[in-house]
C-alpha positions as CSV (number, residue, x, y, z in Angstrom):
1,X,16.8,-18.8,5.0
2,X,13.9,-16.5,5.4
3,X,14.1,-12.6,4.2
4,X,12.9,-10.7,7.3
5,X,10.9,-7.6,6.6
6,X,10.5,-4.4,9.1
7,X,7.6,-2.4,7.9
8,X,6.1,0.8,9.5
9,X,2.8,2.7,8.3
10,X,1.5,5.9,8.0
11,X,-2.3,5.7,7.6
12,X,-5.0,8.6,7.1
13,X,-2.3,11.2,5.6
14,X,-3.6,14.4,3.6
15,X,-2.3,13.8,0.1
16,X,-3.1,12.0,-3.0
17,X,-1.6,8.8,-3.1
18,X,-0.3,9.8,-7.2
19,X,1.6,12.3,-5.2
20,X,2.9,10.1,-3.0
21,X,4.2,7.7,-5.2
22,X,6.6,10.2,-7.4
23,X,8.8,10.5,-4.0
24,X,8.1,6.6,-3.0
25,X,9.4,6.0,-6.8
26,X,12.6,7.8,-5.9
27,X,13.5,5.5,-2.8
28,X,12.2,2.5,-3.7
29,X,15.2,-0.4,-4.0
30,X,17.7,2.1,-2.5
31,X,19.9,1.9,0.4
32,X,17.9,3.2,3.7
33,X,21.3,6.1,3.9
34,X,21.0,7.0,0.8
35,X,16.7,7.1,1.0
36,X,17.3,9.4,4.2
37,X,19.5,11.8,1.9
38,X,17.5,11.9,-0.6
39,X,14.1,12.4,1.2
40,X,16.2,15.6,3.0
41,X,16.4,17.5,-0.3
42,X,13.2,16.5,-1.7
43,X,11.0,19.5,-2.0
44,X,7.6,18.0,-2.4
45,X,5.3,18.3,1.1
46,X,4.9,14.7,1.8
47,X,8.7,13.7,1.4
48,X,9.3,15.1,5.3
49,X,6.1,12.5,6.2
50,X,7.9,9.9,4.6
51,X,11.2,10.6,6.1
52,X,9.7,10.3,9.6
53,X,7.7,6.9,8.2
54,X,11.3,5.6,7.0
55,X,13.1,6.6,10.5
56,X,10.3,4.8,12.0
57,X,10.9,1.3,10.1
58,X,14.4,1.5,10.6
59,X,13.8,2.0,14.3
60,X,11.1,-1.2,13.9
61,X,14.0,-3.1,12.7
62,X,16.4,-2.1,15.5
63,X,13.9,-2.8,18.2
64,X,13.0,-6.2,16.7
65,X,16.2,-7.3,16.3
66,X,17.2,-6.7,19.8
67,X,13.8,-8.0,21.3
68,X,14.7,-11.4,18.8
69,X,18.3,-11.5,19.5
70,X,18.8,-11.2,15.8
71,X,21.7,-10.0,14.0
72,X,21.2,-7.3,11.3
73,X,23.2,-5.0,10.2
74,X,21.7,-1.3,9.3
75,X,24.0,-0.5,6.7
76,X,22.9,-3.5,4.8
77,X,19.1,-2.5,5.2
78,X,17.5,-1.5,2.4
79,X,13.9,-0.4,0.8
80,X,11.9,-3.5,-0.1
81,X,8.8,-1.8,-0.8
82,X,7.5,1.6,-0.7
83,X,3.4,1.5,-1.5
84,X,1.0,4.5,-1.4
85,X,-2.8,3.1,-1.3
86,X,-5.9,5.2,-1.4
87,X,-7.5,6.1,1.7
88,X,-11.2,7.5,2.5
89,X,-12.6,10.1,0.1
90,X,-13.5,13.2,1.4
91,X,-16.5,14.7,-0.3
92,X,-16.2,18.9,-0.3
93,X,-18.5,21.5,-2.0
94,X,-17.2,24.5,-3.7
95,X,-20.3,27.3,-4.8
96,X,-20.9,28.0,-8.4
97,X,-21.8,30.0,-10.2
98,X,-25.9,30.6,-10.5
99,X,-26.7,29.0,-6.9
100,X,-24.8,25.3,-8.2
101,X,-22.6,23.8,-6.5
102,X,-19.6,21.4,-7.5
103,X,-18.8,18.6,-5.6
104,X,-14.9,17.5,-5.5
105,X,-13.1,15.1,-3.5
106,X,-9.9,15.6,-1.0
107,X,-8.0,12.6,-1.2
108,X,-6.1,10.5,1.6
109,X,-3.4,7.9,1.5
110,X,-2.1,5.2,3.3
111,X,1.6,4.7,3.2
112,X,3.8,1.5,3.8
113,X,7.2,0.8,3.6
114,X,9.0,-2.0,4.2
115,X,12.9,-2.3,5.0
116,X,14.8,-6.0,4.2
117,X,18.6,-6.7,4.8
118,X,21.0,-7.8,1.6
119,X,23.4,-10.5,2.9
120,X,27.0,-10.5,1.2
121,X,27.9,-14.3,-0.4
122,X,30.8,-14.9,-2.5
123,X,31.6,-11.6,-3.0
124,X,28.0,-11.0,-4.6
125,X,25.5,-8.9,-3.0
126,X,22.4,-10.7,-2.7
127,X,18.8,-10.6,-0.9
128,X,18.0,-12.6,2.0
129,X,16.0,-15.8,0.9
130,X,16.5,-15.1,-2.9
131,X,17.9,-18.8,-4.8
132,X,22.1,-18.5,-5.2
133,X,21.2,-20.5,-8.6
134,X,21.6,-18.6,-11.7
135,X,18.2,-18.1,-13.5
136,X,18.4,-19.4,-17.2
137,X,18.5,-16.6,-19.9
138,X,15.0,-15.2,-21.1
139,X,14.8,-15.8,-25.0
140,X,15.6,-13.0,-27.5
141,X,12.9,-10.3,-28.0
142,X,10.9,-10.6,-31.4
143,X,8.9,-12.8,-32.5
144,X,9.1,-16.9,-32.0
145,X,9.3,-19.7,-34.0
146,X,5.4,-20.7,-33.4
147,X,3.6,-17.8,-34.1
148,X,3.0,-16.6,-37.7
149,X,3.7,-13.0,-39.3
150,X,0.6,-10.9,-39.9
151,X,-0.3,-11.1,-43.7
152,X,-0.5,-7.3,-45.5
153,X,-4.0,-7.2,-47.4
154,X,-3.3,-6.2,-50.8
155,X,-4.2,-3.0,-52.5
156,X,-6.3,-4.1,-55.2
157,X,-7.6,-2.0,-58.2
158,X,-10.1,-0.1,-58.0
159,X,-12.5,0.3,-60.7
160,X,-12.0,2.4,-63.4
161,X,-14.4,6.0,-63.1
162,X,-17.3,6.3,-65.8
163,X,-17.5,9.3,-68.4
């Protein structure tokens, strides 16, 4: 079965997409409750944009699934992605000193997230379209059998000084 994705976008906001992604970071993978909440008591500027953005996608997702005659349940919705891309450059001018001027640039971003549902199998909480199979264990870290230890050069002696 297919994981189904509600997204929503905010496009053309007045902030630096590094900005942006420190309270995306914070969401990202969590619970869309628990993203609310936390977006609440955020106190950066864009988090009360990206509450609204988040409201939005869950209100895609419960418009879709009623338009679809799907089933999902909202309490199972959760942040799938969260991605802050960089918009348009503004170019600006500030005087300096001497008759100069310095040029700087006013950054935009473009925001997406994306809400998925977990499905609950077997007891297990798992994603929507993910393989039930258990994944085989990654190797140890450190180094492998086939790859050979980087040799020290030696010392040597140096020569001994002239009177």
């Amino acid at each position: 079965m297919e994981q189904k994705e509600y997204r929503a976008e905010l496009r053309y906001h007045r902030v630096s997409p590094q900005k942006a992604r420190l309270v995306l970071d914070l969401i990202k993978g969590r619970r869309v409750e628990d993203a609310l909440n936390t977006l609440a008591f955020t106190k950066k500027r864009v988090a009360p944009a990206i509450h609204k953005l988040l409201r939005s996608a869950l209100d895609n997702a419960n418009y879709l699934a009623t338009e679809k005659g799907e089933d999902i349940d909202v309490d199972n919705l959760y942040v799938a992605r969260a991605i802050a891309n960089e918009g348009p450059r503004m170019k600006r001018i500030r005087p300096a000193p001497m008759g100069r001027a310095y040029r700087y640039q006013r950054r935009i971003a473009h925001i997406t997230i994306a809400l998925a549902e977990k499905r609950r199998g077997n007891g297990v909480a798992t994603v929507v379209g993910e393989e039930e199979s258990a994944a085989p264990a990654k190797q140890a870290k450190g180094r492998t059998a086939g790859k050979k230890a980087a040799g020290k050069k030696s010392a040597g002696r140096k020569p001994a000084k002239k009177k």
